[in-house]
C-alpha positions as CSV (number, residue, x, y, z in Angstrom):
1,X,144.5,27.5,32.4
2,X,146.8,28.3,29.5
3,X,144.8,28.5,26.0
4,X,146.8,25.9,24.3
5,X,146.2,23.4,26.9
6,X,142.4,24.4,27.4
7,X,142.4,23.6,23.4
8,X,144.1,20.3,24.0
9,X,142.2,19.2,26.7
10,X,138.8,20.2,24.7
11,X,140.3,18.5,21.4
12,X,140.9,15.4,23.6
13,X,137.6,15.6,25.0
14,X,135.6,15.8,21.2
15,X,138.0,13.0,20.1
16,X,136.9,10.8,23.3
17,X,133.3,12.1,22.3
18,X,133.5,11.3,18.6
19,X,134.7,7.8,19.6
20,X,132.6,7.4,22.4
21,X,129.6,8.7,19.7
22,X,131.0,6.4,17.3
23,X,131.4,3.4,19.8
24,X,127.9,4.2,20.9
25,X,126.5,4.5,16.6
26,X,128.5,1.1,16.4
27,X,126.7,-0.4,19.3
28,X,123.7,0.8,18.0
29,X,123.8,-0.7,14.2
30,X,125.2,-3.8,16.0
31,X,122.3,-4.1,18.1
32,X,119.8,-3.0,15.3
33,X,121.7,-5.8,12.9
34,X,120.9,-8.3,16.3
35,X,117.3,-7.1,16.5
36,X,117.0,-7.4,12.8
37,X,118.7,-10.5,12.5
38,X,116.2,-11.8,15.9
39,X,113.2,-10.1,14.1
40,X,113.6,-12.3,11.0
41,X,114.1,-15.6,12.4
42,X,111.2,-15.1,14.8
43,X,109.1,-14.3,11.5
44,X,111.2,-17.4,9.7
45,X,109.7,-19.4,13.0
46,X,106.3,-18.0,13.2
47,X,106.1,-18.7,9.0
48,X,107.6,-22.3,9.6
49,X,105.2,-22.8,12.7
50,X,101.8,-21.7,10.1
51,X,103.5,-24.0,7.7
52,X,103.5,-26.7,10.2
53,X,99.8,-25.9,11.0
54,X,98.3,-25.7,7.7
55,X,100.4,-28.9,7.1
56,X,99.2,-30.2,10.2
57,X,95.3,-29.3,9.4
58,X,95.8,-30.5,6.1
59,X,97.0,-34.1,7.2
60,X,93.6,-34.1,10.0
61,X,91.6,-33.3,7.1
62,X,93.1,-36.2,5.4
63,X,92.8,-38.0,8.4
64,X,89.6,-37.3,8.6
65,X,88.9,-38.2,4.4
66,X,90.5,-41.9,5.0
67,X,88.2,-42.3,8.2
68,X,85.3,-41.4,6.7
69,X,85.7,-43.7,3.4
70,X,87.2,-46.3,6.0
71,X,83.5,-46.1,8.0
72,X,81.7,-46.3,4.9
73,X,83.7,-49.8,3.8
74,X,82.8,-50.8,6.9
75,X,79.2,-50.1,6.8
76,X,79.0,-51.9,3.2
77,X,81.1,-55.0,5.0
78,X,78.9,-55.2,7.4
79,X,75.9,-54.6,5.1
80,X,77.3,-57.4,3.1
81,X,77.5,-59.9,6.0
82,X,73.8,-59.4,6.8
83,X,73.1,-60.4,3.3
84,X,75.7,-63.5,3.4
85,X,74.0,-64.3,6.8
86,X,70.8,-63.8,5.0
87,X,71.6,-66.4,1.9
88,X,73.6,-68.9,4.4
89,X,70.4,-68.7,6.3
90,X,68.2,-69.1,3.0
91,X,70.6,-71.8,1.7
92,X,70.4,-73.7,5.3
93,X,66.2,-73.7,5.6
94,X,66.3,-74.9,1.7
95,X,68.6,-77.9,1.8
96,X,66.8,-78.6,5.0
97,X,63.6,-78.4,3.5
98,X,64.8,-80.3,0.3
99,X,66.6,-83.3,2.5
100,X,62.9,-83.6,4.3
101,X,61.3,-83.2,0.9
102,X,63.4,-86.0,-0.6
103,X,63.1,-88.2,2.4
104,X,59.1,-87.6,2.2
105,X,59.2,-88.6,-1.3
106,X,61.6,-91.9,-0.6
107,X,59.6,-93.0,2.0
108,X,56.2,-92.6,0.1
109,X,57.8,-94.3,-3.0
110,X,58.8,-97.2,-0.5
111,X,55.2,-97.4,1.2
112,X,54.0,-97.4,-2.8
113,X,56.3,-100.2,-3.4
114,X,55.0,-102.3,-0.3
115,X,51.6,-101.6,-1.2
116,X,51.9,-102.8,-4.8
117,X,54.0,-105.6,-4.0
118,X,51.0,-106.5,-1.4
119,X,48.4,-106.3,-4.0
120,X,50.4,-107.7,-6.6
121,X,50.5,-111.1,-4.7
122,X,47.1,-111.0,-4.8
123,X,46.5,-110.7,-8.5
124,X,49.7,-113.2,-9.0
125,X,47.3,-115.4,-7.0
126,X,44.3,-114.7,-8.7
127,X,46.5,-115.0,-12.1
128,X,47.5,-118.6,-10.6
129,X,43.9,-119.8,-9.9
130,X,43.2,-118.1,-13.8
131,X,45.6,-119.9,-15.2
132,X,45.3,-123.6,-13.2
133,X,41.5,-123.3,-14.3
134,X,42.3,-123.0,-17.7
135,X,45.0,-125.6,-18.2
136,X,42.9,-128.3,-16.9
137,X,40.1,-126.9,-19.5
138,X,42.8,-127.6,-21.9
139,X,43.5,-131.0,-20.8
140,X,40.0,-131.8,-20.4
141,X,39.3,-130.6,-24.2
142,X,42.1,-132.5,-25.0
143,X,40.7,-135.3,-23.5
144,X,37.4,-135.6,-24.6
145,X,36.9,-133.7,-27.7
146,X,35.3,-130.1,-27.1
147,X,32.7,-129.7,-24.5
148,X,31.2,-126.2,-23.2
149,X,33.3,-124.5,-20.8
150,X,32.1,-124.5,-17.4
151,X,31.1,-121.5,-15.9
């Protein structure tokens, strides 16, 4: 093969090579720049994704908070209706008690009326006789002047 062409040929070939070799360093920055690019959003994702669990742990913990202070409100409602059944309770047995209490007292203050009205009739009568007797002394010392009184 003639010199000039064996130098063409090889000075072809190393340009083919030198693009080829710069095709190939191309390709491999581009595909670096991909991987680069892929590596950082898949950190972004996994940073956004702890984010989003710390966020999330931080809500169930809140969560959590709000239940527990929500069960303790509830424990003090409830403890608060025992002691309102408690005092309706109380209040209930006491006006019971009081209604019988009064109704014991009007009923013994009625029997107390009856009983002096019953015995009052029989001083009014024994205030009658008392008082019959002495008119007709009267009318007798009228009468006659003064006698004794009989006895």
């Amino acid at each position: 093969m003639d010199p000039t062409i064996k130098q063409y040929v090889d000075s072809n070939r190393d340009v083919t090579e030198a693009r080829n070799d710069t095709k190939l360093a191309e390709f491999r920055a581009t595909m670096e720049a991909y991987t680069a690019r892929a590596d950082e959003r898949e950190e972004a994702a996994r940073e956004i994704e702890r984010l989003r669990a710390k966020e999330f742990e931080r809500a169930r913990t809140a969560d959590r908070e709000r239940m527990d202070r929500v069960e303790l409100r509830l424990d003090k409602i409830e403890a608060s209706i025992v002691s309102l059944k408690r005092f309706i309770v109380g209040a209930s047995l006491s006006t019971v008690l009081g209604v019988g209490a009064f109704n014991a007292a009007l009923i013994q203050n009625y029997h107390a009326a009856f009983d002096s009205a019953r015995h009052l009739t029989a001083t009014q009568q024994d205030f009658t006789a008392q008082r019959q007797r002495t008119e007709a002394l009267l009318t007798a010392m009228d009468k006659g002047g003064q006698r004794t009184l009989p006895r």
